[in-house]
N, C-alpha and C positions, 0 to 999 in steps of 0.2 A: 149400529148407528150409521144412519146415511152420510154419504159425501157429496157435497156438490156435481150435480151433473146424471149423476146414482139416478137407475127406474125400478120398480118392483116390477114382474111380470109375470102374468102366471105360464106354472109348467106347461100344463096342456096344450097351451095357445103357442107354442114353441115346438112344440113336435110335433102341430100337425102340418106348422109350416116348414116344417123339416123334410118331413114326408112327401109333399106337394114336390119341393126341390128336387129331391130324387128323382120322384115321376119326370118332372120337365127334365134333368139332365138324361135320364133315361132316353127320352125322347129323341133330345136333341143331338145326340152321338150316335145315332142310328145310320149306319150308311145308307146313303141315299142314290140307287141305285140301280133308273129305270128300264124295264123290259130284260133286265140282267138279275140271277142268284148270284149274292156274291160266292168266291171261292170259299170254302173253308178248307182245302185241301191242296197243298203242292205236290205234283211230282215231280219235279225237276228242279236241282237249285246248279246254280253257279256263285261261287264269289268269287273274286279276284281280291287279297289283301296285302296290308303290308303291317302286318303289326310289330309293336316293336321287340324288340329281341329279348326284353323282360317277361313278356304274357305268350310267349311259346308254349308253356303248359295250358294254358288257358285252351289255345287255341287246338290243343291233344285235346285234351279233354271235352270241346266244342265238336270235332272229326269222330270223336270215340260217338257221341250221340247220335251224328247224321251216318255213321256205320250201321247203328241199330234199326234206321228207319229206312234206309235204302237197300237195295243186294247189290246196286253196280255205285261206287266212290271211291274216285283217281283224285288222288293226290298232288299237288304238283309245287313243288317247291323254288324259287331262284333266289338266287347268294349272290348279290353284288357287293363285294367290299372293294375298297380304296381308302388314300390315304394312307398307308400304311404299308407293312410289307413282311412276308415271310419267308425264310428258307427253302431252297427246292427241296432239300432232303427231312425239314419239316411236314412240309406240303406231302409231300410222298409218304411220310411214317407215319402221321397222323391226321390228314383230311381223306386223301386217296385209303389208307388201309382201313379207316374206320368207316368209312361209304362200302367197301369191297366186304367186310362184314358183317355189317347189317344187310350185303345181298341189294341195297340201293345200284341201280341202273343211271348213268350220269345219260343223259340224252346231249348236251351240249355241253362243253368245256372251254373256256377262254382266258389264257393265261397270260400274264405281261409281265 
């Protein structure tokens, strides 16, 4: 039973203007981009980020990939914390000994 407002339509007449859609979206996503190929290929990347301290594995897991596709990728990490405060002989047992074995190289240190 029909409802008010309800059409019948036929199938066919429905997929071929499906299909038409397509083609035009096809179309129109096309970069447009003259006397130029576009790239499909980087060799070079840089990011600068700052994610936040919950997606660290994310962001191993992001470096493990771009390891696989490059031979030369540096790493570069910085640790600003504040607010807050810790021990010198914390500091020393557990941030300094656990960089010292892992073989991490500190390039800059600044302490207050």
């Amino acid at each position: 039973m029909l409802k008010e407002g309800e059409i019948i339509v036929k199938k066919e007449l429905c997929k071929e203007e499906k299909e038409e859609r397509k083609e035009e979206e096809k179309e129109e996503w096309q970069p447009k981009i003259e006397g130029k190929k576009p790239k499909d290929k980087y060799t070079t990347l840089y990011l600068k980020i700052s994610p936040p301290s919950g997606k660290l594995s994310d962001i191993v897991r992001m470096v493990s990939y771009i390891k696989s596709k490059f031979n030369n990728v540096r790493i570069k990490i910085e640790i600003d914390a504040g607010e807050g405060e810790i021990d010198v002989v914390d500091y020393e047992n557990k941030i300094e000994e656990a960089l010292k074995q892992a073989g991490i190289h500190v390039e800059e240190e600044r302490k207050y």
